[in-house]
DOPALUM-598314 format. One line per 2 residues: their letters; for each residue x, y, z of C-alpha. Coordinates in pm, whole numbers, plus 50000, padded with zeros to 5 digits. Layout:
N
a> X/Y/Z | ...
***
This chain:
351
xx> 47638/49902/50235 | 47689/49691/50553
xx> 47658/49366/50391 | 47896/49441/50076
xx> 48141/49593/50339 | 48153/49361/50618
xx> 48225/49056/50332 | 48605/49249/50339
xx> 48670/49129/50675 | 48859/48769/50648
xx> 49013/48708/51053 | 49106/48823/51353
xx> 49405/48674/51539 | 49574/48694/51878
xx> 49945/48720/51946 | 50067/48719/52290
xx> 50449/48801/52475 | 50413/48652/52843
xx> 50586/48759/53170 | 50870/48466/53076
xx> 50913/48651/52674 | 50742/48366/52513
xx> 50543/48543/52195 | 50259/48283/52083
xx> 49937/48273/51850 | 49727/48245/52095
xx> 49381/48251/51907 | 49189/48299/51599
xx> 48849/48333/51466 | 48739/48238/51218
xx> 49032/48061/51079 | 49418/48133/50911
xx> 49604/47940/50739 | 49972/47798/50848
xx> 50141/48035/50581 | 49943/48346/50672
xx> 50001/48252/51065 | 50360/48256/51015
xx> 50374/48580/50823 | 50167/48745/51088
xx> 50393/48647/51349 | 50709/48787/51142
xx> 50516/49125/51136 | 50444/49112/51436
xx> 50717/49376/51672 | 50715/49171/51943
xx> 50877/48829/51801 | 51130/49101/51669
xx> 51375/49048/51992 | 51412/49387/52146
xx> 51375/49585/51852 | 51146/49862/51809
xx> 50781/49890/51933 | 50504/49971/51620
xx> 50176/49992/51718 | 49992/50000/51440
xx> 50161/49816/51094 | 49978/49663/50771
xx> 50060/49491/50487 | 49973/49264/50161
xx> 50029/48937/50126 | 49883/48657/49851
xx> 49601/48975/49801 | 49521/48931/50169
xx> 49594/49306/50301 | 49739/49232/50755
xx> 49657/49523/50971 | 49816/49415/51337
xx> 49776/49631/51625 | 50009/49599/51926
xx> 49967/49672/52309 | 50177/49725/52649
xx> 49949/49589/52899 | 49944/49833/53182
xx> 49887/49666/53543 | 49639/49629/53646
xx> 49433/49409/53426 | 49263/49072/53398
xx> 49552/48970/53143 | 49798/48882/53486
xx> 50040/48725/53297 | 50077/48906/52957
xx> 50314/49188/52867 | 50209/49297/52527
xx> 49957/49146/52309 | 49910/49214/51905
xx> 49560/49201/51755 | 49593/49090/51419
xx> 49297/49154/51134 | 49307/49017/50777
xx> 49054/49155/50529 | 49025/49200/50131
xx> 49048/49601/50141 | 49328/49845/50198
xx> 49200/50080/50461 | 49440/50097/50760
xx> 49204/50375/50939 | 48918/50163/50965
xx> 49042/49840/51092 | 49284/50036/51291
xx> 49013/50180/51487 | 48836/49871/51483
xx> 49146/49710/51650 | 49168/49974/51919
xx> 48806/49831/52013 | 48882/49510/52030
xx> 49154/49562/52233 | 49017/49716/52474
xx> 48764/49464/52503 | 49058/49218/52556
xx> 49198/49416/52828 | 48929/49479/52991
xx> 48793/49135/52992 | 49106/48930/52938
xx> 48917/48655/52704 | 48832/48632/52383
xx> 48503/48579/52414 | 48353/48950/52433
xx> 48622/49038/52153 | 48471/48768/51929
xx> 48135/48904/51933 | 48229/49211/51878
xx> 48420/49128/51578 | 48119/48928/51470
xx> 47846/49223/51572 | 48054/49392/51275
xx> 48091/49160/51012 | 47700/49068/51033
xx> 47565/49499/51130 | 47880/49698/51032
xx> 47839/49838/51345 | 48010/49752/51687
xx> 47928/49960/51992 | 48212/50070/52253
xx> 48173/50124/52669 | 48385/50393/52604
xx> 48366/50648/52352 | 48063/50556/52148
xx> 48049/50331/51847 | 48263/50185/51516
xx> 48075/50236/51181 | 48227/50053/50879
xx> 48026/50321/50684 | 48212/50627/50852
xx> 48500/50446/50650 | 48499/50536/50310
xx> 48752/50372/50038 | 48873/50718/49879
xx> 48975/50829/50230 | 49176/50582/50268
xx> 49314/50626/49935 | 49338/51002/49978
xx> 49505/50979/50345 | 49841/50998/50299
xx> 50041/51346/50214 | 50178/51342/49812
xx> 50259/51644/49895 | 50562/51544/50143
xx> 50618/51277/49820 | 50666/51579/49605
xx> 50880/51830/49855 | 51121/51511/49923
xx> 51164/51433/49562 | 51075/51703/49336
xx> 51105/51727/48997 | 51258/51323/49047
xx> 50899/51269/49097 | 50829/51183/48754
xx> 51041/50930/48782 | 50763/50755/49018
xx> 50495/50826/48813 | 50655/50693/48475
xx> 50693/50329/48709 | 50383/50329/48793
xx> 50220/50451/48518 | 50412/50199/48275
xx> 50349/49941/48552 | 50679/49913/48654
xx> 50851/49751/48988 | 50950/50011/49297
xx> 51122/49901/49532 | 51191/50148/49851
xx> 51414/50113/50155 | 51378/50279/50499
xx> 51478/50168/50784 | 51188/50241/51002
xx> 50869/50076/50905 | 50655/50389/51004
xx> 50829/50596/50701 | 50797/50297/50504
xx> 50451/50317/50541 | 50353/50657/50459
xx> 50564/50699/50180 | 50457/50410/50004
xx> 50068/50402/50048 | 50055/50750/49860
xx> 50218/50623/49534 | 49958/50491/49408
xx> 49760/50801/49377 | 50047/50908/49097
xx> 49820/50691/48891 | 49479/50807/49023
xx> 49266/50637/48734 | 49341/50303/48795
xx> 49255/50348/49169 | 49412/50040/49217
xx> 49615/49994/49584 | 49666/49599/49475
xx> 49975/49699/49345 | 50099/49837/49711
xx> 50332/49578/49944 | 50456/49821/50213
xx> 50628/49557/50424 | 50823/49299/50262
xx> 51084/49073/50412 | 51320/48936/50264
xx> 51177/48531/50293 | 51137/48282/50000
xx> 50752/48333/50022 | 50706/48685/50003
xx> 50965/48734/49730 | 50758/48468/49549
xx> 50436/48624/49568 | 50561/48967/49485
xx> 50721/48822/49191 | 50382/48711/49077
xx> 50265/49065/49018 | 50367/49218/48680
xx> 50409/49611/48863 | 50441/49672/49228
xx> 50576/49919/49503 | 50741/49702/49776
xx> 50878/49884/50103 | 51162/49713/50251
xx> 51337/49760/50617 | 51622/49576/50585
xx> 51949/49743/50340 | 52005/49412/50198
xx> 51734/49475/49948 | 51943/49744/49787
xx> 52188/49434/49622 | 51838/49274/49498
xx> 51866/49384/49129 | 51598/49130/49027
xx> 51332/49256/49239 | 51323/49608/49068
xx> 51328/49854/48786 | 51333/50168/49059
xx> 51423/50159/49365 | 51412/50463/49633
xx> 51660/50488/49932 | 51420/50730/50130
xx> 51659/50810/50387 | 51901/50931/50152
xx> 51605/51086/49910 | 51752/50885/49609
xx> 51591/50729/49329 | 51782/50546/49103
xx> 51652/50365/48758 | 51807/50004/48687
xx> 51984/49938/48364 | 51753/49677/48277
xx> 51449/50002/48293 | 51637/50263/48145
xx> 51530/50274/47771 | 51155/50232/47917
xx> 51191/50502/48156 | 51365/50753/47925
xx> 51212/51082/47990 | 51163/51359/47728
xx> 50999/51693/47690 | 50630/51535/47799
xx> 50812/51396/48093 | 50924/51739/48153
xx> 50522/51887/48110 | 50399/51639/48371
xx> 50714/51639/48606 | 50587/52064/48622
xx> 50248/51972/48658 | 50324/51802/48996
xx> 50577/51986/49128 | 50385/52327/49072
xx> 50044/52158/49218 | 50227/52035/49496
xx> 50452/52354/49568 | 50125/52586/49616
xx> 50031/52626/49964 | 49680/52714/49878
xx> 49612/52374/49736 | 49520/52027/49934
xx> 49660/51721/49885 | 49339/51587/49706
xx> 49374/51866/49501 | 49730/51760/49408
xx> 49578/51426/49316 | 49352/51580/49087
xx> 49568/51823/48911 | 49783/51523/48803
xx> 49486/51315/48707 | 49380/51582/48465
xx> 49731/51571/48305 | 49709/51148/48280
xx> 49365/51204/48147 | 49484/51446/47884
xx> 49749/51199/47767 | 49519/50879/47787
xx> 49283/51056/47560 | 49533/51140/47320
xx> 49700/50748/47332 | 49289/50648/47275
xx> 49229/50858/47028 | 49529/50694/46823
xx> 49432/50326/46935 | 49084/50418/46834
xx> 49224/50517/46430 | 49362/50131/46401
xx> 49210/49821/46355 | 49031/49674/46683
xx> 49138/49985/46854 | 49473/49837/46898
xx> 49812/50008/46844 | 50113/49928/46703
xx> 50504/50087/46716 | 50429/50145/46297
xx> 50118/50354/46364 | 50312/50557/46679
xx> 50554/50601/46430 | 50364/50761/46167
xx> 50280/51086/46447 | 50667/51146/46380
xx> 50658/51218/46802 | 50995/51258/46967
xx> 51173/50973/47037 | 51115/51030/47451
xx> 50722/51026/47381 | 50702/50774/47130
xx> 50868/50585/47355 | 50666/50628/47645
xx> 50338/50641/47454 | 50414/50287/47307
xx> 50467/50131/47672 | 50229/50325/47812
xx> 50013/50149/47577 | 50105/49828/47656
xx> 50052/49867/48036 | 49690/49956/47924
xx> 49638/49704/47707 | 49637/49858/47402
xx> 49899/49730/47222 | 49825/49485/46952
x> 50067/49165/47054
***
């Protein structure tokens, strides 16, 4: 497992703020490129002048998922004339618990013995064992870190009480493949809001679509505009006015989801909408039931209607459907509707 695993890790980097407020990239192993650098330093909190501290934030960018850590350093330590520092990791995987605990190691290797050196081979002690041992508290096994944790982590339960029945609205865009776009202005909500979403559609178990922290630069928008479906978190406002970046966006502070013109006959919603918009909220609303369990409840319900939409692909030629065979089921309009894009985001439309 150690081998397979430890292939996710791409980098670390080191960002440091000195005693005169310079913030630099101080260090890398084994390499990153110009664009990536730059990006990391943007996410960075500390080249954000005297805004707020994060010390943990990750991100996606060109399918390269950023996990950056970020320290006070206390006096007295060997790092004399550092304030802060941010340990930055880049891997292939979304799991912010593991390389957020990895990071804390590091760390406090760095602090402790203010070169990279000792840091370096404990990054490397991981990527070749998938193990790194700590003076303090033990050791870090990539194996304690399962995927589906990571998946399973956040709360769709807090999704569900914020939104309610405007849930399905959020499940329709993702399940059709559609583009969210949400806005907070603290990166923290931003974060946990977004990395549960993609659990609406459990059986694609596919977090590639997640971008939790966008800016608003030339380069990002370009290489979120490469992906056909995506949920993009946003800080700044300004991303409200950005009606060609999505089909739904979500002002979380306000608890507002609103569908753009451009997404409304796709997104109609109809008496099936209705079934499944129950499904969660009921699932979600009983205190006796986790959030996994949540998960599952609505993965029943998308496996239910994926059967049905194979079962009609499966009647045509080359299991491919068409708007003329939907048709012929005489569904409502709402579900033929959805059915025939659902379709297509699965591939089982005949073009």
């Amino acid at each position: 497992m150690a081998t397979t695993e430890t292939q996710l890790m791409l980098s670390v980097g080191l960002i440091e703020k000195d005693v005169n407020g310079d913030t630099l990239w101080v260090w890398c192993y084994p390499s990153v490129s110009a664009e990536l650098r730059q990006l990391l330093l943007r996410k960075c909190c500390l080249t954000q002048d005297g805004r707020d501290f994060h010390t943990f934030v990750f991100g996606q960018f060109s399918r390269t998922w950023y996990y950056i850590t970020t320290l006070e350093v206390q006096e007295p330590t060997a790092l004399n004339k550092v304030t802060h520092f941010s340990m930055a990791v880049t891997a292939k995987d979304f799991n912010p618990e593991k390389y957020a605990a990895l990071s804390r190691i590091l760390c406090r290797m760095y602090v402790k013995h203010g070169s990279p050196v000792k840091m370096m081979e404990a990054y490397i002690t991981v990527l070749t064992k998938g193990v790194c041992q700590n003076d303090e508290n033990g050791s870090f096994l990539i194996k304690d870190y399962d995927v589906r944790k990571a998946y399973l982590a956040g709360s769709i339960k807090d999704v569900v009480s914020q939104f309610g029945m405007e849930t399905i609205i959020l499940y329709t865009a993702l399940m059709l493949k559609k583009r969210i776009v949400v806005h907070h202005p603290r990166i923290e909500a931003l974060l946990e809001f977004t990395r549960v979403l993609p659990a609406l559609a459990w059986h694609r178990k596919d977090w590639s679509v997640l971008h939790p922290y966008v800016h608003l630069t030339a380069a990002e928008l370009d290489d979120l505009k490469k992906c056909p479906g995506y949920i993009a978190g946003f800080v700044d406002p300004e991303v409200s006015n950005r009606l060609e970046l999505f089909d739904v966006f979500v002002s979380l502070p306000d608890s507002v989801i609103t569908v753009s013109q451009g997404a409304k006959d796709a997104m109609a919603m109809g008496k099936l909408h209705k079934d499944v918009a129950q499904v969660i909220v009921q699932s979600a609303e009983d205190a006796e039931r986790s959030d996994s369990q949540v998960i599952k409840d609505i993965s029943i319900k998308t496996k239910e209607i994926l059967t049905n939409l194979f079962a009609l692909a499966d009647a045509c030629e080359d299991s491919k459907l068409t708007l003329e065979v939907l048709k012929q089921h005489h569904f409502p309009p709402a579900t033929e509707n959805f059915l025939f894009h659902l379709a297509a985001a699965e591939q089982l439309l005949r073009i």
